[in-house]
ZAMARGU-4260 file (C-alpha; in steps of 0.2 Angstrom, whole numbers, plus 5000, padded with zeros to 4 digits):
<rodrens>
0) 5062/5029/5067 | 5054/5013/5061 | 5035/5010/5059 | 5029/4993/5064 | 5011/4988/5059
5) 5001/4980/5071 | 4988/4964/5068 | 4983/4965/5052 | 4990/4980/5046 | 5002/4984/5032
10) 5014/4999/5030 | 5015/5004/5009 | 5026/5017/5000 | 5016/5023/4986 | 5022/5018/4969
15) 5024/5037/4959 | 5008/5040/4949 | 5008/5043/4932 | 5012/5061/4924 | 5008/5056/4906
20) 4996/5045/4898 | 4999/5030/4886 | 5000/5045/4870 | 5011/5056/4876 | 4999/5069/4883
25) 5007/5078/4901 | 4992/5077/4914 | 4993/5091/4926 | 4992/5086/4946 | 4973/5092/4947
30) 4971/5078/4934 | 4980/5064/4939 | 4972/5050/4950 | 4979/5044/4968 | 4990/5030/4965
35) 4984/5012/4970 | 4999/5003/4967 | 5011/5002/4983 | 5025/4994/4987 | 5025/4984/5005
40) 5035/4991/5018 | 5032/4980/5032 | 5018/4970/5037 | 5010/4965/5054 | 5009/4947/5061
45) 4992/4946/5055 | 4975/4944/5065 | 4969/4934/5078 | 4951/4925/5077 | 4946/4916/5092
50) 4965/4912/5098 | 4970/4905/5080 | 4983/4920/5071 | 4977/4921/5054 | 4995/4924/5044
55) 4996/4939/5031 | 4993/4938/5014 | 5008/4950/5010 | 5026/4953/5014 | 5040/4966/5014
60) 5043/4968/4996 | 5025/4963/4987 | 5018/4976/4973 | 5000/4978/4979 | 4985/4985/4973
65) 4973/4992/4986 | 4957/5000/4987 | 4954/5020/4978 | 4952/5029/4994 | 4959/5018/5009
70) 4972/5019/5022 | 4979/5031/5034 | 4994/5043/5026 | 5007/5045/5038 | 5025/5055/5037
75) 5040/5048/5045 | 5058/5056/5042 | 5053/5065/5028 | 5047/5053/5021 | 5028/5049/5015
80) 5018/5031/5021 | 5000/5024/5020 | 4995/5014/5034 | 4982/4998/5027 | 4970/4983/5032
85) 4974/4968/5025 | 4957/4969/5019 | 4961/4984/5007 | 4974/4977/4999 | 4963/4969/4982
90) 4979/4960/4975 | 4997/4957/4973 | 5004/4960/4957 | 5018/4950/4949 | 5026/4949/4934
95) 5021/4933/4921
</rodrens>
């Protein structure tokens, strides 16, 4: 089954979180912070405002940084999705 985003909405797999800081200590889950790095799915066509489609910042492939505590989690064939605005997303992240 595929998920397609609508308008402005953008379909991430969250990139695995940390287990271990930078020294080398082992965080247990309880610890460890909800990942805000994702990588892009698929992305809607973008939005509309007053007939004129505003185009979408991201696309299929973009490392993105998005807002602590946003999005909609959503399973599909086993597999574990987070559903976002275009307005979460703070940045996309590239190397250089």
């Amino acid at each position: 089954m595929k998920l397609v985003p609508l308008e402005d909405r953008v379909v991430v797999k969250l990139v695995e979180r940390e287990d271990k800081t930078s020294s080398g200590i082992v965080l247990p889950d309880t610890a460890q912070e909800k990942p805000q790095k994702a990588t892009v799915m698929a992305a809607g066509p973008g939005k509309y405002d007053d007939g004129k489609l505003t185009p979408m910042p991201v696309k299929k492939g973009d490392l993105v940084l998005f807002a602590k505590y946003s999005g909609t989690e959503v399973k599909l064939d086993g597999e574990e999705y987070l559903v976002l605005r275009a307005s979460d997303i703070l940045g996309v992240l590239r190397k250089g």
